[in-house]
Chimera marker file (.cmm) of the C-alpha trace (Angstrom):
<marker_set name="trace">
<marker id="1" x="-0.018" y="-6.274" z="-81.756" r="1" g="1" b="0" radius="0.5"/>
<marker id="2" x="2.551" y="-3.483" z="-80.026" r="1" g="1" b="0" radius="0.5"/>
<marker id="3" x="3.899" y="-3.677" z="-76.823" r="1" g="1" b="0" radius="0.5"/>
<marker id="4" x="2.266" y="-1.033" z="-74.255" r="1" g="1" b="0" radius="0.5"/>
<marker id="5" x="4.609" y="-0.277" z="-71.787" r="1" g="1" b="0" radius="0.5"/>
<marker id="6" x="3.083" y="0.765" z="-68.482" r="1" g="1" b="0" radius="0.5"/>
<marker id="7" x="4.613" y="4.085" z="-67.634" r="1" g="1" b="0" radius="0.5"/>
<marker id="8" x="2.366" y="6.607" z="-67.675" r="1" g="1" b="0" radius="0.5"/>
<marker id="9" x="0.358" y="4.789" z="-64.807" r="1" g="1" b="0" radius="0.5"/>
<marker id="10" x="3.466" y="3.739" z="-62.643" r="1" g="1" b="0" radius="0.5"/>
<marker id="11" x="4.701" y="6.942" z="-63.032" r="1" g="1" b="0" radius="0.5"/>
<marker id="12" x="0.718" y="8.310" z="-61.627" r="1" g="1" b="0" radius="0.5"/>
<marker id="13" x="0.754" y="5.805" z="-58.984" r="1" g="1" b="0" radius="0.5"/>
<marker id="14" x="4.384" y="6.501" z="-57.726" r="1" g="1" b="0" radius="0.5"/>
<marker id="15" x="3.633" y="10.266" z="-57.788" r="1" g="1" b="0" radius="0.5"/>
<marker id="16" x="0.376" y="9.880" z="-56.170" r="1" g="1" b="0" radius="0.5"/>
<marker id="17" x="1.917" y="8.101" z="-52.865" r="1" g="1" b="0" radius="0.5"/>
<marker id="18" x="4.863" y="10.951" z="-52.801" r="1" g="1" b="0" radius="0.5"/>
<marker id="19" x="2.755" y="13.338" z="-53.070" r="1" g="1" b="0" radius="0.5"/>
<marker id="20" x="0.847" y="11.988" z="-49.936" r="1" g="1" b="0" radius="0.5"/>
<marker id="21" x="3.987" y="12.193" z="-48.146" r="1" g="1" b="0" radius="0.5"/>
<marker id="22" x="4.013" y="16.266" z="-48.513" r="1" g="1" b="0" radius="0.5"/>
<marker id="23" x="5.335" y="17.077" z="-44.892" r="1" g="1" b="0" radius="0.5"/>
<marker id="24" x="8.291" y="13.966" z="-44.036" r="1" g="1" b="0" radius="0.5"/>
<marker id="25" x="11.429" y="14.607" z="-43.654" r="1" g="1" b="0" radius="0.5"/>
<marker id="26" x="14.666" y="13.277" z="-45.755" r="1" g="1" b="0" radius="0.5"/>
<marker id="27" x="14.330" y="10.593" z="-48.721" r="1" g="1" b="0" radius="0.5"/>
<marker id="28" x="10.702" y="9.407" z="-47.157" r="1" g="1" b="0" radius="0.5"/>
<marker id="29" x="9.158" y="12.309" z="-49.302" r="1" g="1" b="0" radius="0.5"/>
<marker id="30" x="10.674" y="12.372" z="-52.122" r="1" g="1" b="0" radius="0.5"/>
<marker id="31" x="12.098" y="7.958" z="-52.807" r="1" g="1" b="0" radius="0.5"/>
<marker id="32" x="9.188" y="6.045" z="-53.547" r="1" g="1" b="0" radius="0.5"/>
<marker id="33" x="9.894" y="2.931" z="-51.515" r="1" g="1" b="0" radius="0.5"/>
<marker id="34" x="10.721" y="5.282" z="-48.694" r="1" g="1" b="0" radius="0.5"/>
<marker id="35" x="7.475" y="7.038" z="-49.112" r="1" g="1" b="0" radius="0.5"/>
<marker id="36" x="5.339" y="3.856" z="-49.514" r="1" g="1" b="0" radius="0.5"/>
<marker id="37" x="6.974" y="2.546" z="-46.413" r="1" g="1" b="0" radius="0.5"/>
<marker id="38" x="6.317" y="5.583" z="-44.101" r="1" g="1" b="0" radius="0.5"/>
<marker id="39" x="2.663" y="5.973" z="-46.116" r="1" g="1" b="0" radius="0.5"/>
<marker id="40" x="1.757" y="2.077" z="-44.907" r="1" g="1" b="0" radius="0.5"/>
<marker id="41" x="2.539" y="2.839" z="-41.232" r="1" g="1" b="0" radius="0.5"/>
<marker id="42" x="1.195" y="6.589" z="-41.154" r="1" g="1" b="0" radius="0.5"/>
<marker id="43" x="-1.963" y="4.698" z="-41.727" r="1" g="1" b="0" radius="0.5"/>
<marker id="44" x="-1.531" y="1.882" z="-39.639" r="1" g="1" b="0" radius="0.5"/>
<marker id="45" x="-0.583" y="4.539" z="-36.971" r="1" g="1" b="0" radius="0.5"/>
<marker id="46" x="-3.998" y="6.130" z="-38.426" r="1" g="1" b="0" radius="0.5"/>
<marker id="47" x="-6.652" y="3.213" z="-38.045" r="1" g="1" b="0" radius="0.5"/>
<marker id="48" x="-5.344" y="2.321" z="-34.693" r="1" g="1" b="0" radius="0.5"/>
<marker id="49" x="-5.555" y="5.902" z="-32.925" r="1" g="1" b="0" radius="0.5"/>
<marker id="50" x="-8.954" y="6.867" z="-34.370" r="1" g="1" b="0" radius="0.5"/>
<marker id="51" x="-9.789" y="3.542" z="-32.023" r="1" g="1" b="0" radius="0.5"/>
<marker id="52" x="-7.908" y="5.255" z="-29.204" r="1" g="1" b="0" radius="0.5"/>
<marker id="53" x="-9.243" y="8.297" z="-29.531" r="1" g="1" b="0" radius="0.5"/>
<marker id="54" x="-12.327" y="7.199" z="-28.061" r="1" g="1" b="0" radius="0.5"/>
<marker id="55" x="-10.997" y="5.553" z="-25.200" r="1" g="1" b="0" radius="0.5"/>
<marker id="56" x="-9.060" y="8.721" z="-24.137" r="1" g="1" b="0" radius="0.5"/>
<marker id="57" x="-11.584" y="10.946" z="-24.156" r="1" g="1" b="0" radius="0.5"/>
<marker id="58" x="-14.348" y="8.163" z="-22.124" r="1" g="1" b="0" radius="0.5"/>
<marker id="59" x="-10.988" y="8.058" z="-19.475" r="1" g="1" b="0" radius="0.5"/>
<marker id="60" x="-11.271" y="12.192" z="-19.438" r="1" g="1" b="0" radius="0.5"/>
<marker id="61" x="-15.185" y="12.281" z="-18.849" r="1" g="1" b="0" radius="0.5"/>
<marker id="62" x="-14.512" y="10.332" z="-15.914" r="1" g="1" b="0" radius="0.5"/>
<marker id="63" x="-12.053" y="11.737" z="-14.488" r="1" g="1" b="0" radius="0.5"/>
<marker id="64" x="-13.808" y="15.413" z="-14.382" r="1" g="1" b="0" radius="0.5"/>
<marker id="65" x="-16.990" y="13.487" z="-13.443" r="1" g="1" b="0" radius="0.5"/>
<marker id="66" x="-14.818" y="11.669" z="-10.424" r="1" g="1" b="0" radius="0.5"/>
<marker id="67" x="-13.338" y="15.464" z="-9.388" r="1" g="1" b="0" radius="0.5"/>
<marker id="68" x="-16.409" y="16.845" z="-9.623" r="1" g="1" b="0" radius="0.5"/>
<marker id="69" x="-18.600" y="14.148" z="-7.760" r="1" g="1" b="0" radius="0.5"/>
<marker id="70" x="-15.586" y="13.949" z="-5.178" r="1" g="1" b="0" radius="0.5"/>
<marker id="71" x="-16.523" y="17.619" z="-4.176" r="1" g="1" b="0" radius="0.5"/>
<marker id="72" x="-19.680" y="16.763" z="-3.005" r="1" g="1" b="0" radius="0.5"/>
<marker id="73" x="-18.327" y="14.244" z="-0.622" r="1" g="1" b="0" radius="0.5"/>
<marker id="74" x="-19.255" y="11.212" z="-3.220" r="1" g="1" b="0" radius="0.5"/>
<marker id="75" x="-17.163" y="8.771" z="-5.268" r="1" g="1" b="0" radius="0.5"/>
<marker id="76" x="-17.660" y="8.190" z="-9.010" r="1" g="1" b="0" radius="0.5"/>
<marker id="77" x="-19.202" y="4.331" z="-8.785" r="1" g="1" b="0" radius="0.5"/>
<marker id="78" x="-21.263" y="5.273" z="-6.117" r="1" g="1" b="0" radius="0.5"/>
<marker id="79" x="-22.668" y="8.486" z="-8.154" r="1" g="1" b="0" radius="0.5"/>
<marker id="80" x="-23.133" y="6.228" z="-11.397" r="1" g="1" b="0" radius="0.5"/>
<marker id="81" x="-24.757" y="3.298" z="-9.219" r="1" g="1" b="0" radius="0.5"/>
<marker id="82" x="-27.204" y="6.091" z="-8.093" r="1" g="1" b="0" radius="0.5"/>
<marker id="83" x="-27.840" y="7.779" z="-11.310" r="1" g="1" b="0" radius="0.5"/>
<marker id="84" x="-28.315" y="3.903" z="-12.427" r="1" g="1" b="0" radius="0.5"/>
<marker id="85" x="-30.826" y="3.065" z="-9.429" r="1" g="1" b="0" radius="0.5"/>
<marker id="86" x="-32.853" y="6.086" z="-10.090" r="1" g="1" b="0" radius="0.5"/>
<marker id="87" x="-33.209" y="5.310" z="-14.191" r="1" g="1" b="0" radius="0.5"/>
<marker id="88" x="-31.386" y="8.632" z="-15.224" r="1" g="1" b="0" radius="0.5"/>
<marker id="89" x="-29.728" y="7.426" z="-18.558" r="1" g="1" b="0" radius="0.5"/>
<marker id="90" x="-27.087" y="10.770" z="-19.331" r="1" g="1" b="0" radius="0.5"/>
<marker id="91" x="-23.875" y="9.377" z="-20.857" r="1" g="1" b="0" radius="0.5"/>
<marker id="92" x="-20.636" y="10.410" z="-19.533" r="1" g="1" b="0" radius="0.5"/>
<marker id="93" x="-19.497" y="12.515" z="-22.286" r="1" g="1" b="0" radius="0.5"/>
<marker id="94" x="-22.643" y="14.796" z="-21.476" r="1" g="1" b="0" radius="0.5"/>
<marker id="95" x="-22.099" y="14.581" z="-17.204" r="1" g="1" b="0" radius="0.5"/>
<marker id="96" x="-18.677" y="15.622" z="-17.802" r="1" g="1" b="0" radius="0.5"/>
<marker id="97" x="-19.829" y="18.777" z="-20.373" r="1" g="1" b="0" radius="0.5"/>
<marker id="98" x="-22.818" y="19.678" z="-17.120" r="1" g="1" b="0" radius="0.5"/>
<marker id="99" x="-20.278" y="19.134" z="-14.582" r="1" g="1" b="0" radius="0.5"/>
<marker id="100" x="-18.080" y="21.795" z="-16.109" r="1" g="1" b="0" radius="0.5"/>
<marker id="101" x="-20.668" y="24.251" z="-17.607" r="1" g="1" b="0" radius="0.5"/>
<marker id="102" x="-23.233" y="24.131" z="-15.635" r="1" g="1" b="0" radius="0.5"/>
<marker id="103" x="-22.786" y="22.647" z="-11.666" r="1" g="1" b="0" radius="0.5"/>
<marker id="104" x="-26.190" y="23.265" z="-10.544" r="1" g="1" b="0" radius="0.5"/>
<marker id="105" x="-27.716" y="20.884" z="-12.605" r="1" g="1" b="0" radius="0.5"/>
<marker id="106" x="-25.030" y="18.712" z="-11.927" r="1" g="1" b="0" radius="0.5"/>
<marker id="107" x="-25.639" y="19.030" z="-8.284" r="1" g="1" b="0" radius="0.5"/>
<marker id="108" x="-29.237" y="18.274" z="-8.444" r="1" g="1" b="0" radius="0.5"/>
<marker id="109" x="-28.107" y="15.105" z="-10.316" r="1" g="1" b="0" radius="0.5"/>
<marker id="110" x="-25.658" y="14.745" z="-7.668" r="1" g="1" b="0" radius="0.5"/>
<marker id="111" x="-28.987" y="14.777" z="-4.784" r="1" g="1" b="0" radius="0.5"/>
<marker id="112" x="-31.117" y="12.385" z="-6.920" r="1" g="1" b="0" radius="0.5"/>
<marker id="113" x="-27.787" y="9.642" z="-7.265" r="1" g="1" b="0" radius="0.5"/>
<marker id="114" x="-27.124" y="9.816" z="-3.615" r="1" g="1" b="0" radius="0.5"/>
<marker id="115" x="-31.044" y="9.556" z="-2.647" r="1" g="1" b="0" radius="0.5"/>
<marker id="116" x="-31.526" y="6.245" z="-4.961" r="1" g="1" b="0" radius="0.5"/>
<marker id="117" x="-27.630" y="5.185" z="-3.553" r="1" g="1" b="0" radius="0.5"/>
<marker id="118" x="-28.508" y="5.444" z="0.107" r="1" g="1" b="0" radius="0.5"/>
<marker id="119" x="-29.090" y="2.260" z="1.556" r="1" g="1" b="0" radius="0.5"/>
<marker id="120" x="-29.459" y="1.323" z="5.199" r="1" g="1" b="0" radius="0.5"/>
<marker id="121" x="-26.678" y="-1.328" z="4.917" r="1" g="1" b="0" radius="0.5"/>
<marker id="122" x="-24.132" y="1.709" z="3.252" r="1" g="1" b="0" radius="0.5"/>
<marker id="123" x="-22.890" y="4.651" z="5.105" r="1" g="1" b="0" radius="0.5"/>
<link id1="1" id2="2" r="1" g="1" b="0" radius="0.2"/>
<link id1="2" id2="3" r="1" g="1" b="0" radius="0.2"/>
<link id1="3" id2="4" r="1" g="1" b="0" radius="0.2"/>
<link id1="4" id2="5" r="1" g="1" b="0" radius="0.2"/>
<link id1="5" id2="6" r="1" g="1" b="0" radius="0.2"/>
<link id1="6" id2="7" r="1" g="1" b="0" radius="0.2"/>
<link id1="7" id2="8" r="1" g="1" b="0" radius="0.2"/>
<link id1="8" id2="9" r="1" g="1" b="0" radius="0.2"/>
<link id1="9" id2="10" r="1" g="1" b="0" radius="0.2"/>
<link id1="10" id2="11" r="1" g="1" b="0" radius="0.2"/>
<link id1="11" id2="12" r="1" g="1" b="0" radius="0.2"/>
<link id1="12" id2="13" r="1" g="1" b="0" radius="0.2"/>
<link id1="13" id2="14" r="1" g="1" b="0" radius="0.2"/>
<link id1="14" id2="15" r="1" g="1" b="0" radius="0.2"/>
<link id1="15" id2="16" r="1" g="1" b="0" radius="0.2"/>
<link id1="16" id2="17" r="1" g="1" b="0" radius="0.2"/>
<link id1="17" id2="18" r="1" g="1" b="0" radius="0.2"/>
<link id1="18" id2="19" r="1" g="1" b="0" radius="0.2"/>
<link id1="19" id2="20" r="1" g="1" b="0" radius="0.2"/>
<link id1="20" id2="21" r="1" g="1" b="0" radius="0.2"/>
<link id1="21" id2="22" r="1" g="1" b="0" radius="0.2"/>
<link id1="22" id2="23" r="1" g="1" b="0" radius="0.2"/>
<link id1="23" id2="24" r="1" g="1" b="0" radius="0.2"/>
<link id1="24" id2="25" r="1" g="1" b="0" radius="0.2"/>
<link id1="25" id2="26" r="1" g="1" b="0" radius="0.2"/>
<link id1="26" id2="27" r="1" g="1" b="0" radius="0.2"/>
<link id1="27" id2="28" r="1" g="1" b="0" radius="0.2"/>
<link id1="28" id2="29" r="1" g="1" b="0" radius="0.2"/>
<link id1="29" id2="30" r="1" g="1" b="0" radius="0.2"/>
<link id1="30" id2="31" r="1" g="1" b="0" radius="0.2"/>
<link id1="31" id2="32" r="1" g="1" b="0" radius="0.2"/>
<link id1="32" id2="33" r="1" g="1" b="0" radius="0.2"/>
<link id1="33" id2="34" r="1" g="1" b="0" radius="0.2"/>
<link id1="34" id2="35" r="1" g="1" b="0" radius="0.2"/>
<link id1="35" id2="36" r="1" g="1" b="0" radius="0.2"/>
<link id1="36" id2="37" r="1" g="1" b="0" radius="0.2"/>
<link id1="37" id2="38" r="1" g="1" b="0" radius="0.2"/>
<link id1="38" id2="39" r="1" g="1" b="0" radius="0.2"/>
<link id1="39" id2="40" r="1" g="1" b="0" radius="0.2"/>
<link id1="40" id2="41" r="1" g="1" b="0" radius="0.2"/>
<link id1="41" id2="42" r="1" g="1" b="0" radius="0.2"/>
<link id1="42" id2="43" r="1" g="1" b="0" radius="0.2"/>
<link id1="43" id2="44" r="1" g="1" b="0" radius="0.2"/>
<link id1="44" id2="45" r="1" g="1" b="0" radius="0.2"/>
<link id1="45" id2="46" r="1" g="1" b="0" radius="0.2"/>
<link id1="46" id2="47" r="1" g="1" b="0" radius="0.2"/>
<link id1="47" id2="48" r="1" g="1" b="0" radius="0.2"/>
<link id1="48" id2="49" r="1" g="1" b="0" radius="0.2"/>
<link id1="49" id2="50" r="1" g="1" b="0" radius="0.2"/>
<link id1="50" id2="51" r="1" g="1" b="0" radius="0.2"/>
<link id1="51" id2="52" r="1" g="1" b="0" radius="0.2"/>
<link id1="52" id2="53" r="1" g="1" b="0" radius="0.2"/>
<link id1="53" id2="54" r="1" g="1" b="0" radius="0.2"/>
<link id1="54" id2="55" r="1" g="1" b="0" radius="0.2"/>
<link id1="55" id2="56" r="1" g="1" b="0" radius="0.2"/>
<link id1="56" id2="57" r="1" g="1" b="0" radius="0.2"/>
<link id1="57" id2="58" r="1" g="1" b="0" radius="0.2"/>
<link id1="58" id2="59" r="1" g="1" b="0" radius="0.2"/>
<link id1="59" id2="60" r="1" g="1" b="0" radius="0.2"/>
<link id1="60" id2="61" r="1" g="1" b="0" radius="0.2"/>
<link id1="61" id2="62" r="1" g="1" b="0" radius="0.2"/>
<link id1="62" id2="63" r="1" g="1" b="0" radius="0.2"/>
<link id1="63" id2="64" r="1" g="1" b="0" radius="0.2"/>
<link id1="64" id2="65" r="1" g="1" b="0" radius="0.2"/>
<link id1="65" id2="66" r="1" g="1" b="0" radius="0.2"/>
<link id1="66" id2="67" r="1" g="1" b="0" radius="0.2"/>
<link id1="67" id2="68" r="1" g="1" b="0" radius="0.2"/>
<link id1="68" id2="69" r="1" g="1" b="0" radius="0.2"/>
<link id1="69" id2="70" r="1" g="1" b="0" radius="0.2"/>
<link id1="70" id2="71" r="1" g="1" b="0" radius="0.2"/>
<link id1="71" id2="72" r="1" g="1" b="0" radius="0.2"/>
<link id1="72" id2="73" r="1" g="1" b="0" radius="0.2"/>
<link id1="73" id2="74" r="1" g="1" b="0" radius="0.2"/>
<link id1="74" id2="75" r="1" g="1" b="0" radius="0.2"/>
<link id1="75" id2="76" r="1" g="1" b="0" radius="0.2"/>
<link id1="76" id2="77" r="1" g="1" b="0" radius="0.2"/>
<link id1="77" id2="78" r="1" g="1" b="0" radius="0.2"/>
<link id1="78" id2="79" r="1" g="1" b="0" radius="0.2"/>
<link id1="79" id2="80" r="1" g="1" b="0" radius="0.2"/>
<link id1="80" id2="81" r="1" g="1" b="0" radius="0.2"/>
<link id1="81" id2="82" r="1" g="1" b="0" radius="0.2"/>
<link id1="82" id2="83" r="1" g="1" b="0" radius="0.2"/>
<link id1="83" id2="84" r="1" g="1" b="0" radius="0.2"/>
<link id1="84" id2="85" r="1" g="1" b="0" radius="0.2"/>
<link id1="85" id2="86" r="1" g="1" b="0" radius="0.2"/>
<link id1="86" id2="87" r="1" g="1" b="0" radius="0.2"/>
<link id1="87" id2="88" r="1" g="1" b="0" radius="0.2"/>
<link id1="88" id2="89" r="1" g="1" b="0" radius="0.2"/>
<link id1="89" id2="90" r="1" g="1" b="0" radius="0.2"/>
<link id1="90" id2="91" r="1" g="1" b="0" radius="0.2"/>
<link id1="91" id2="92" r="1" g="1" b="0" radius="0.2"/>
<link id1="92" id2="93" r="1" g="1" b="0" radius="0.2"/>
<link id1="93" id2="94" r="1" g="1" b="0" radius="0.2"/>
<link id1="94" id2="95" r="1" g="1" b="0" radius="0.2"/>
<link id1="95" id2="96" r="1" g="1" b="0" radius="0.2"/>
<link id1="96" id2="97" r="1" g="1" b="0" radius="0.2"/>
<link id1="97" id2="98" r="1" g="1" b="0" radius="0.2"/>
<link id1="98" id2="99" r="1" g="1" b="0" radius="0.2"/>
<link id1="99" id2="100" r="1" g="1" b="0" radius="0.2"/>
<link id1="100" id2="101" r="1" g="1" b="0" radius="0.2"/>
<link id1="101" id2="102" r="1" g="1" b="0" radius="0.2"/>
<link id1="102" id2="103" r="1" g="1" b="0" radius="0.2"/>
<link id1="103" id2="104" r="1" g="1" b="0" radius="0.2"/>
<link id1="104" id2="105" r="1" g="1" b="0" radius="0.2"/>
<link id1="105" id2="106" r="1" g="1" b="0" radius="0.2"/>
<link id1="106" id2="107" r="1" g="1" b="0" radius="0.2"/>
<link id1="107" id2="108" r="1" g="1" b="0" radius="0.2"/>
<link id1="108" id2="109" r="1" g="1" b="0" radius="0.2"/>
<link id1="109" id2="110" r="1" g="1" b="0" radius="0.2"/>
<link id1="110" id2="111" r="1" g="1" b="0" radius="0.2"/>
<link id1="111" id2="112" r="1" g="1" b="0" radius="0.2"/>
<link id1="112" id2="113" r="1" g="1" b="0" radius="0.2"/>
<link id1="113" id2="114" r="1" g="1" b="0" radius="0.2"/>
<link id1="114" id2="115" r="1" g="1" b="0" radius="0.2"/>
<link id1="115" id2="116" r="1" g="1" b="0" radius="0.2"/>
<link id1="116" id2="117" r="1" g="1" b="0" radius="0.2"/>
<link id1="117" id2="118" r="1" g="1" b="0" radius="0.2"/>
<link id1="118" id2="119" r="1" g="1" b="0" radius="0.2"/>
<link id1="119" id2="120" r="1" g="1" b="0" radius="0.2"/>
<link id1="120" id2="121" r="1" g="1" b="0" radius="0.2"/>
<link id1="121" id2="122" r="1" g="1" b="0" radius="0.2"/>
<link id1="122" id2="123" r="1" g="1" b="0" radius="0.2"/>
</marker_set>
């Protein structure tokens, strides 16, 4: 039987991970090792920030919520205790998108949180 030599395919695999690399700077896109290296944490770097991602944009929500709540002479807990109270189920990504594009919706939502909020113990 002859001896195959694999080549062809390390020669596909190593171009296939250099290729990936189109963009780096220096040795890391054209060295293999180099380019596996920076490949392994560009998608380490990857994996992690799609998590991220998500908690970024739920800390942005709030924070135009909170300015927009704060406006109305209102904190953010106490308008999301309210909204709670009074069974309105809107997640923040869409309070934040009402806040901005349309405020008098978000102001009646503003008058139904602070009329299920209002207790006689709070002022």
């Amino acid at each position: 039987m002859t001896r195959v030599k694999g080549g062809t395919t390390t020669r596909a695999r190593h171009k296939k991970i250099v290729k990936s690399m189109k963009g780096a700077h220096g040795r890391r896109k054209t060295a293999f090792r180099l380019a596996k290296q920076s490949n392994m944490k560009a998608g380490l770097h990857a994996y992690r920030n799609r998590k991220e991602k998500k908690r970024v944009y739920r800390a942005l929500w709030i924070q135009r919520i909170n300015a927009a709540v704060r406006n109305a002479g209102l904190t953010y807990s106490r308008f999301i205790e309210g909204l709670t109270k009074s069974k309105v189920a809107v997640n923040r990504k869409n309070l934040a998108d009402l806040a901005v594009k349309s405020p008098e919706t978000f102001e009646k939502l503003i008058e139904t949180a602070k009329k299920a909020g209002s207790s006689p113990a709070r002022k």
